[in-house]
C-alpha positions, 0 to 999 in steps of 0.5 A: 453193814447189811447185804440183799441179793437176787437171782442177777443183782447184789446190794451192800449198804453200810454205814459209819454213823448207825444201823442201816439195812438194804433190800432189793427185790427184782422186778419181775412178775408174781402174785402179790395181792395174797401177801400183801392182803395178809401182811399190809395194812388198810392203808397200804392196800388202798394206796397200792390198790390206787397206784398203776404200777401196783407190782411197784408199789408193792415191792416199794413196801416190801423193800422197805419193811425188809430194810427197816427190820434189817437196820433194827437188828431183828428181820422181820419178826415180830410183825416186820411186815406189818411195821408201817413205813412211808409210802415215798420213803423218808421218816419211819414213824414206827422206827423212830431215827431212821429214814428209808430212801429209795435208789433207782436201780432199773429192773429192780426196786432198792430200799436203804433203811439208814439213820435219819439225816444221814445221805445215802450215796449210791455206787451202781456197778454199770450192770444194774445201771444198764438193767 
């Protein structure tokens, strides 16, 4: 089981077939570029640098780096953030087994982190469905 939170919304993820992590990060303004230059890789800053929503495509990353380091059982540390992870979800190449999927959640990005093969069938109470 793994658990997120913000300042409006909770996540819970869990899972009978193997780790899974969630995180969830709301989509409101900040300053990004700084942290994303110093943790992101070559590649990651240049598919954000592209993308038109690059406050999205940040918080994609981000999300997905926090739920990968949650379902191996270790966070962050150890270079989490640096942790290479599929820019559209799907296969995590540095964490071999496990897949990160993507929920729609208006006004906030929702990163799964689960074993590969495994569906994640979200439950969205009606407040996060409504944003």
């Amino acid at each position: 089981m793994s658990v997120s939170y913000s300042r409006r919304r909770i996540a819970v993820a869990a899972s009978y077939d193997g780790p899974v992590g969630v995180d969830l990060e709301e989509r409101e303004p900040r300053d990004f570029w700084g942290l994303a230059e110093r943790w992101f890789g070559a590649g990651e800053l240049e598919w954000m640098a592209g993308e038109v929503d690059q406050l999205g495509a940040f918080l994609r990353l981000w999300t997905a780096k926090e739920a990968v380091g949650k379902a191996l059982g270790i966070g962050l540390r150890g270079a989490g953030l640096r942790r290479v992870v599929p820019v559209g979800g799907g296969v995590v190449e540095s964490a071999p087994g496990l897949q990160v999927t993507y929920v729609a959640c208006a006004g906030a990005v929702l990163a799964v982190a689960a074993p590969v093969g495994v569906g994640v069938l979200p439950t969205l109470d009606p407040a996060c469905v409504r944003g």
